[in-house]
N, C-alpha and C positions, 0 to 999 in steps of 0.2 A: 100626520105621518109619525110613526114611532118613531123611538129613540134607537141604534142599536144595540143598547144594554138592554131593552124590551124586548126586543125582539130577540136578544140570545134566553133570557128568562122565560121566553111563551116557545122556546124552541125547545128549549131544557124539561119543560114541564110536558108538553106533546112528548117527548122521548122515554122520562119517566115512565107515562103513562103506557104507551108501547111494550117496554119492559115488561113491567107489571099492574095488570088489569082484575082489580077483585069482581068477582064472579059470584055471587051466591056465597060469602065468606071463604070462596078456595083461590086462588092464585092462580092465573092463569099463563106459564110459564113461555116466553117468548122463543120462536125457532130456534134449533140451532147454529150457530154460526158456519158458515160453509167455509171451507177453506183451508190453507196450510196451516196444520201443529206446529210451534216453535221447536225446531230439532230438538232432540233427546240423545244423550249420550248412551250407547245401547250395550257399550261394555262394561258401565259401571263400575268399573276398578281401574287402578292406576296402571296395572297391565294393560302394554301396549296390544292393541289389537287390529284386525285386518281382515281381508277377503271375504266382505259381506254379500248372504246369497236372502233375498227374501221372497216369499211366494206365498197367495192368496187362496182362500176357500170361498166359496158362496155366499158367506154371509158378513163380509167386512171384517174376516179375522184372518191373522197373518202369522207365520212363521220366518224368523231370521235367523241363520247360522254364521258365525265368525271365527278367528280363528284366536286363539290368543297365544302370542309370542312373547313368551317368558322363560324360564327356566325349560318349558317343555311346551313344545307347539301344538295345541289343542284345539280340538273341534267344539264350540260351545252352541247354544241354542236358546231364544228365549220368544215366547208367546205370544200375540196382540189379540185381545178382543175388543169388541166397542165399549164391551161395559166396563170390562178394567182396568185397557189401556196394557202398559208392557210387564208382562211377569217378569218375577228375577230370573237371571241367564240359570241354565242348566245344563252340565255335562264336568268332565269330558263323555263325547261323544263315543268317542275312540277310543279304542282298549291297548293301542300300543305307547311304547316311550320315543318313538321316532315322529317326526316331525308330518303333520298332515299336510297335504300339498295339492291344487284345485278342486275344490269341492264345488259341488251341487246343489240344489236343493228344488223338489219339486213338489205340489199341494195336490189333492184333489177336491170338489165340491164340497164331501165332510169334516174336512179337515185333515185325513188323514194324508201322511207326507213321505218319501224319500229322501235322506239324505244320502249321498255318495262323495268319495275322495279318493285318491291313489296314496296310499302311505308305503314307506320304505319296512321291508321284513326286516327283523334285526337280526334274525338267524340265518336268511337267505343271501341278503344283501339286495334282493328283488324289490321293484316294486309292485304293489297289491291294488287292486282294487276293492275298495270294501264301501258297504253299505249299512244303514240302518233306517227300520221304519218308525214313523209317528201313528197310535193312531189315539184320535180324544180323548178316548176314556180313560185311556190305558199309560200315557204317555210314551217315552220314547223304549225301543225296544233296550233289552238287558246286553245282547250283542250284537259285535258288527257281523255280516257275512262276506265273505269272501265271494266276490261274483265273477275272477279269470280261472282260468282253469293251472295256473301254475309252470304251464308249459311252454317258458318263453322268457328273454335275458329280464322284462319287465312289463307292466302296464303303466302307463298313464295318459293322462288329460280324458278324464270321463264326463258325459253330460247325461241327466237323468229328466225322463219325460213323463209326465203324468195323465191320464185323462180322467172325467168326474168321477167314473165310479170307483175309483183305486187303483184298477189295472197299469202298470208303469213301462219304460223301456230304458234301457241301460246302454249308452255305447261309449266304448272307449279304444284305445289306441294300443297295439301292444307289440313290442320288437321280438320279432322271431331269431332263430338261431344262426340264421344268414343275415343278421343284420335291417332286417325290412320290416318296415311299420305297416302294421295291417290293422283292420279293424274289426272289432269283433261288437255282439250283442247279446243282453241277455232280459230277458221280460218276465217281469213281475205280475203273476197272476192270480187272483181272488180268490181263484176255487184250488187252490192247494190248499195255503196261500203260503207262498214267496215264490222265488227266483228259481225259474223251469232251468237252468244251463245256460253256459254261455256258448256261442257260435260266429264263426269266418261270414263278415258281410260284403268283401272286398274281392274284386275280379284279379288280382293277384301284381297289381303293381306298389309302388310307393303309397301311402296313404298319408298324407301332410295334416289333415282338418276334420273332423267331422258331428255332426247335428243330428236332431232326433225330432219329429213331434209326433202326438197321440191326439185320438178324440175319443168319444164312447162309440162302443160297438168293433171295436179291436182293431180300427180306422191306425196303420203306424206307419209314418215314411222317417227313413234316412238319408240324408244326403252326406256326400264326401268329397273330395279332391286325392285323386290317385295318378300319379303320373306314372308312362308306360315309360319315359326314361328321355323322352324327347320335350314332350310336356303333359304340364299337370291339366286334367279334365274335372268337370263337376259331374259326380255321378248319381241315381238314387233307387234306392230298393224299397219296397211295400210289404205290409206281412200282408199275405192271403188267409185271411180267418177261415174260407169254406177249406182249403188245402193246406190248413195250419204249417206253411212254411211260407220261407223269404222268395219275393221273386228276384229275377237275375238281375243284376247291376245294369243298368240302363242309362247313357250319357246323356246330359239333356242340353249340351251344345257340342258343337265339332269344329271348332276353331282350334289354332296351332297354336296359337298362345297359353302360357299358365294364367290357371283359373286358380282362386283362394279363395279361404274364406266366406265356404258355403253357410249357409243358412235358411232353417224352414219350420214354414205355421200349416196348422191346417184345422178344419170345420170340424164339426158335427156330422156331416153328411163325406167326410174324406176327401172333400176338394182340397188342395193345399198348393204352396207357394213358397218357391224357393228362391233365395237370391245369393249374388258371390259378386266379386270382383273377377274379371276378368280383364288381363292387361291387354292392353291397345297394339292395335297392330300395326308394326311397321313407326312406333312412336315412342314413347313412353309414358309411364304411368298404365291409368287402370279405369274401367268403369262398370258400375255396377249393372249390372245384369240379374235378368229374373227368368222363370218357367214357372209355368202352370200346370197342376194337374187336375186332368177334369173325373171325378169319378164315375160320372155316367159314362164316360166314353173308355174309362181306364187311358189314358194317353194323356202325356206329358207335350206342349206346347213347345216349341224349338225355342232357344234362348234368345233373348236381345237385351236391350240395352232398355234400361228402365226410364230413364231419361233423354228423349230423343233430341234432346238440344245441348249437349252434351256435346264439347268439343272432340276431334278423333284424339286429342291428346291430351284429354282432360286428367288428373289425378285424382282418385277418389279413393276413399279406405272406410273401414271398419263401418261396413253395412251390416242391418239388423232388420227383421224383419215381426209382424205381430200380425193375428187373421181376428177377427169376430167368428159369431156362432154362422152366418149365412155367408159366407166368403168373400166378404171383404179384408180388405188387409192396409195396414200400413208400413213403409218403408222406410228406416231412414239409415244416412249415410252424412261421412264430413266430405268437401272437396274443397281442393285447393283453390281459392280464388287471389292472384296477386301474391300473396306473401304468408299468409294466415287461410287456415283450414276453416269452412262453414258448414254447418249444420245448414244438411238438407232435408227434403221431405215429399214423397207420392204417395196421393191414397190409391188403391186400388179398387175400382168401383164399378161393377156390374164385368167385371173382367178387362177392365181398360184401365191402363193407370193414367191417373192425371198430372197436369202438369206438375213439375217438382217447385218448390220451394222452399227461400229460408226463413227458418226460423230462429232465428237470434233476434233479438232490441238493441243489443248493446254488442257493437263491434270489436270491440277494443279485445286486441291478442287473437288467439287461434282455440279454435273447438277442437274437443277430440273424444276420445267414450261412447259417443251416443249409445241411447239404451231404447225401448218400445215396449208397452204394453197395451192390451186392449182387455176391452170385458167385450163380453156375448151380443152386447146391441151395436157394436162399432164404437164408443168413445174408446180415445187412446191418448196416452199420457208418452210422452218423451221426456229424458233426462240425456243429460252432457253437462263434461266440463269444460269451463271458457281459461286459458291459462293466459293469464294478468301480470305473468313473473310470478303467480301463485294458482293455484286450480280454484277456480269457486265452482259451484254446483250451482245449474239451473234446470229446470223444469217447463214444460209447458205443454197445454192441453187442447184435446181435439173432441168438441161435444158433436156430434151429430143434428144439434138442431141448431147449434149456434157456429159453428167451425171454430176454427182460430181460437183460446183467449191469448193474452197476454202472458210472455214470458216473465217465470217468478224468480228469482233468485233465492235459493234454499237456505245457504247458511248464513246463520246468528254472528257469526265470528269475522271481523273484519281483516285479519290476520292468519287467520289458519290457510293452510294448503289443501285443497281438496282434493280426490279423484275416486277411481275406480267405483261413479255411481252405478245402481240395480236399481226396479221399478216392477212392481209387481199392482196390477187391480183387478176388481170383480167389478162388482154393478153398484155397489157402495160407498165403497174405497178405494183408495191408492195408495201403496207404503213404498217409500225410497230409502235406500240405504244409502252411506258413503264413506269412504278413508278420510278422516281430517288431522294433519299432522302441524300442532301447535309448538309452541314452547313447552309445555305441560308433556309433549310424549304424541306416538298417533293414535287417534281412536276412531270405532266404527260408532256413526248418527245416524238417525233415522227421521224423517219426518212423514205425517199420515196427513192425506187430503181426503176431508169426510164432505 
């Protein structure tokens, strides 16, 4: 029988060998390693920085926008590809001296990108919605545009949608002269190319929330939350590519309860899936709720409850929703369990959603953030932060051959505060962003899962 020093020597030598294996005088260079990048500090400077938005193209490169709060609150940007990893940040973005405030940011297939944000006019006192595009070659554009039409106390809380080929959708929130938030849109089109006008997508009530997604083929739904004054409804409109306009606002539950908190993915082929919180009746709290749209049938599915074991007075929040290329989709949401919020989980599968689940390893504190993405084949990636008396960022992933793996935990730093994680992947990659606020200052991290 060996000794164990042999057998770590004949284990060491077998490993070497694995490494590196000469071949005909050439090196035959071992896989690469799979797995989480050791975060990267993605502002690079001692300027504190914040509100990190990232989003993926087809080929494992990525785009990250931040904000940097300094002397002057700026919109910054900086590039991933495989082969060189993170360029240095570039901008401002933004061409005014007033402060940016929720930005966007959306990719398509080539790379090319929208970014969007609400900043304050210094001359109006208004706020703006303004945009600018990426596209490869070219980098980012010379100016913002302006996508409201100006006519109204302000805009803000914009979300920007992208599908492969470029084509984009823009919706945002904007207080008219009576006071009421409405919601408007405006789409990004190729063959001008930019922004056709902005336009009224709301049946004429309160508008609290609202969401966007795109796919190719001019495939674009909106969902919102509009209350008539009694309560708030989940609403959503479609653009009609053959009658190049919006259809009419369409409720896709009828309960008496406020609904929030809308959110929606959708295919390749326009099937898509919306989900909200909708509060409990006759209880309190809230549970998440979904509808379907089927495109062969054009008809939206009646709402329920995503989770049918879900108590009637369960507390749930901050639902998010992600689709693959064939319509599948995954959900997640935190709910209150005992004392401490968890990270929940339903896939959506052949139009049934499955049973929900959680996903944490590590109990300890309360989740809250959750985030979702998926690529074209069904794997989906989720991020949340677990708050310990400090936020840490974790991850964890959903293969389609494998389900389940094991929840990662992100940050390097045993000490920092984490939050406000993002999550963006294609069929190659996954990039996470997140706020980590040290002794040193806070700054936006990123780490990439190749």
């Amino acid at each position: 029988m060996l000794a164990p020093r042999h057998v770590t020597s004949i284990t060491a030598w077998i490993l070497v060998a694995l490494v590196s294996v000469s071949v005909g005088g050439c090196k035959v260079k071992k896989a690469p390693k799979t797995g989480w990048a050791p975060p990267t500090n993605a502002g690079g400077t001692t300027t504190p920085t914040a509100e990190p938005r990232v989003a993926m193209d087809g080929a494992g490169g990525a785009l990250l926008t931040f904000v940097s709060v300094g002397s002057a609150t700026d919109l910054l940007a900086r590039r991933y590809t495989p082969a060189g990893g993170w360029a240095s940040p570039v901008g401002p973005l933004d061409a005014a001296t007033t402060a940016v405030e929720t930005p966007e940011l959306a990719m398509d297939a080539s790379g090319a990108a929208l970014a969007i944000w609400s900043q304050e006019n210094a001359t109006t006192g208004r706020n703006e919605i303004l945009a600018l595009r990426y596209e490869p070659s070219t980098g980012w554009g010379a100016t913002p545009v302006k996508l409201d039409d100006g006519v109204s106390l302000g805009a803000t809380r914009p979300y920007v949608a992208m599908d492969g080929t470029g084509s984009g959708i823009a919706v945002w929130l904007q207080e008219d002269f009576s006071n009421r938030s409405t919601l408007w849109a405006n789409r990004y089109r190729t063959d001008i190319p930019g922004f056709e006008g902005s336009v009224p997508l709301d049946g004429g009530g309160e508008v609290t929330g609202a969401h966007a997604a795109t796919s190719a083929g001019n495939h674009l739904v909106v969902v919102w939350t509009e209350s008539d004054g009694t309560s708030a409804s989940v609403y959503a409109t479609r653009y009609d590519a053959a009658d190049e306009s919006w259809t009419s606002p369409e409720p896709l539950e009828s309960e008496d309860t406020d609904a929030a908190h809308p959110r929606v993915a959708i295919d390749d082929e326009g099937n898509a899936v919306a989900v909200w919180l909708q509060a409990n009746s006759g209880g309190s709290g809230a549970r998440v709720w979904a509808s379907r749209f089927d495109a062969a049938s054009g008809t939206w599915t009646a709402g329920a409850p995503v989770d049918a074991t879900d108590a009637v007075d369960a507390e749930a929040a901050a639902p998010q929703v992600a689709m693959d290329a064939s319509g599948d989709a995954v959900a997640v949401w935190v709910r209150l369990e005992g004392s401490d919020y968890r990270v929940r989980s339903s896939r959506l599968s052949g139009g049934v959603w499955q049973a929900a689940q959680g996903l944490e390893s590590d109990l300890a504190g309360t989740a809250l953030e959750p985030r979702v993405a998926m690529d074209g084949a069904g794997n989906a990636t989720v991020v949340w932060t677990q708050d310990v008396g400090r936020g840490v960022i974790w991850a964890r992933r959903y293969a389609t051959a494998s389900g389940w793996a094991s929840a990662t935990k992100l940050q390097s730093s045993s000490t920092g505060d984490g939050s406000a994680p993002r999550v963006a992947m294609d069929g190659s990659a996954t990039v996470t962003a997140w706020v980590e606020t040290t002794s040193s200052g806070t700054q936006v991290w990123t780490s990439v899962f190749r």
